[in-house]
C-alpha positions, 0 to 999 in steps of 0.5 A, spaced: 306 760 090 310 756 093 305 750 091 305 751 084 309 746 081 308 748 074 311 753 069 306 759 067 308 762 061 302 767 062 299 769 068 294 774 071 293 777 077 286 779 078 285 784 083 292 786 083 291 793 087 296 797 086 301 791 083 305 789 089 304 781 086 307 782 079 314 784 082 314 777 085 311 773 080 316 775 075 321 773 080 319 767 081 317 765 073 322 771 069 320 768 063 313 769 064 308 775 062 303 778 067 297 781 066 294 785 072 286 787 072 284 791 076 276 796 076 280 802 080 283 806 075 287 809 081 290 803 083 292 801 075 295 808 076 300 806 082 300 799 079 304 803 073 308 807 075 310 802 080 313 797 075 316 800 069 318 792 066 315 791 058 313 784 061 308 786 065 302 790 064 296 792 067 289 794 064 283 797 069 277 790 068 272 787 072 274 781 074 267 778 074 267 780 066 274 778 064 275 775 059 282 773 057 284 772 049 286 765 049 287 762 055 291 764 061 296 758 064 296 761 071 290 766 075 292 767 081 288 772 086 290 774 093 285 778 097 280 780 093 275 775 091 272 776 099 270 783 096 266 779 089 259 777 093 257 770 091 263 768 088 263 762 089 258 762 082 264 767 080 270 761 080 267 755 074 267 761 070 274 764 072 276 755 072 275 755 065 280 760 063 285 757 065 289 753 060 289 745 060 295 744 065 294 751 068 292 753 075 287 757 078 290 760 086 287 764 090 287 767 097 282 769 102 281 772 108 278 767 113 277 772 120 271 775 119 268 771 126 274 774 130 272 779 134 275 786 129 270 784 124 265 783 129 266 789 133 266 793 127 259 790 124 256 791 130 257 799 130 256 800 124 249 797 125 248 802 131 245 809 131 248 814 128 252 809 124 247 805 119 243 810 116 251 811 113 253 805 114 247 801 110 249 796 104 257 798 104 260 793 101 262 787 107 267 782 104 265 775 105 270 768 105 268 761 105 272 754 109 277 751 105 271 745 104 268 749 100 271 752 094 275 744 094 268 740 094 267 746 088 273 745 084 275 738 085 271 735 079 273 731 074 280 734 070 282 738 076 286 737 082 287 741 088 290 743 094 285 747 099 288 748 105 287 754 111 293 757 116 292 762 122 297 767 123 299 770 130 301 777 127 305 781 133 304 789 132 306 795 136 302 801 137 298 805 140 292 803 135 295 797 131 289 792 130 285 799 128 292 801 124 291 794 121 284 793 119 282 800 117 286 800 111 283 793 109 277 790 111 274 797 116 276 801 110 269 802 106 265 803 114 269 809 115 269 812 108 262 811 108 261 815 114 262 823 115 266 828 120 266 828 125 261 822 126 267 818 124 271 821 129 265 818 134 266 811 130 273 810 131 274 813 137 268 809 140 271 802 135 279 803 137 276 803 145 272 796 143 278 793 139 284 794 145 279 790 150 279 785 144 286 785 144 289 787 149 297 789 149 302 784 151 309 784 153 311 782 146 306 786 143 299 786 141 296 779 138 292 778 132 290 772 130 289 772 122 286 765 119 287 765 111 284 760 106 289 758 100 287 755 094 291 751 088 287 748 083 290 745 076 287 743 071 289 736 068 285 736 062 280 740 059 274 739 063 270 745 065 268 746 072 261 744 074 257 748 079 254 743 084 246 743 084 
């Protein structure tokens, strides 16, 4: 956010969740209006009762069909689009709803070759695990190289850029405690108990020899990839051959 120089008088925050990111976008631009989107019905739910302000609002969407009424003067996604397959193909359809002189921002996560998501893949793919475990969503995130060749056409500028944060957490099980409720999320609610009992007593073992405890805490290196595009006129974004 901090990288966006422009002025948006309506935003959209696809993938908003439970609306953590409206608050922070309505403090940043107070006179703008926010639209969260959304497929969770439960996560509208939250979102709504979360944020009782008449200049956000939040509708249960696909944002792979999202189609705004008029263009948008910010889209903006922070972590969802990991969970989109092939969404590279996605993102010239979701440039051209930006308005002239609008941006498109998102985040990804970029630590899926860190030793949390490998571990995880490879039990999932063991026996017993993958007759549950088999075609469960698995997210996916590119370099910064690529969604900048991508987006830098004609009539866009953009920043694309990666920053890896050492994160210090506490507990017993913290890399477990952190990954399950994001990225190992669709594993384990794929398996049953009390196989997933086996799963997480056997992944937890893995992780703490992975990353193992320090003085300071335990260590988990997290890379994330952000991108700034502004469009500088109204060209629409051409997917490379």
């Amino acid at each position: 956010m901090a990288r966006i120089s422009t002025r948006p008088r309506t935003i959209t925050d696809l993938g908003c969740g439970p609306g953590h990111l409206a608050p922070v976008l309505r403090a940043r631009w107070p006179d703008a209006e926010v639209v969260g989107i959304d497929s969770s019905a439960e996560m509208i739910e939250a979102a709504r009762a979360a944020a009782p302000d008449p200049q956000i609002s939040y509708q249960q969407a696909d944002l792979r069909s999202w189609t705004p009424p008029a263009p948008v003067d910010l889209v903006i996604s922070n972590a969802t689009l990991q969970w989109v397959p092939d969404h590279l193909d996605l993102l010239p359809a979701l440039a051209a709803r930006v308005a002239a002189g609008g941006v498109l921002a998102f985040s990804v996560p970029g630590n899926f070759a860190e030793p949390s998501h490998v571990l995880l893949r490879d039990l999932a793919a063991q026996q017993p695990y993958r007759r549950w475990t088999a075609g469960v969503a698995e997210p996916h995130a590119h370099d910064a190289l690529v969604y900048l060749d991508l987006l830098a056409t004609a009539g866009w500028e953009v920043d694309a850029w990666e920053t890896t944060y050492l994160h210090v957490l506490s507990g017993t099980d913290p890399v477990f405690d952190w990954i399950s409720g994001t990225g190992a999320r669709p594993v384990l609610t794929a398996l049953p108990e009390p196989v997933r009992q086996r799963f997480v007593a056997t992944y937890q073992r893995r992780l703490s020899e992975a990353y193992p405890a320090r003085p300071i805490g335990t260590v988990l290196p997290f890379r994330r990839v952000f991108v700034v595009a502004r469009r500088v006129d109204a060209s629409p974004v051409r997917r490379s051959a």
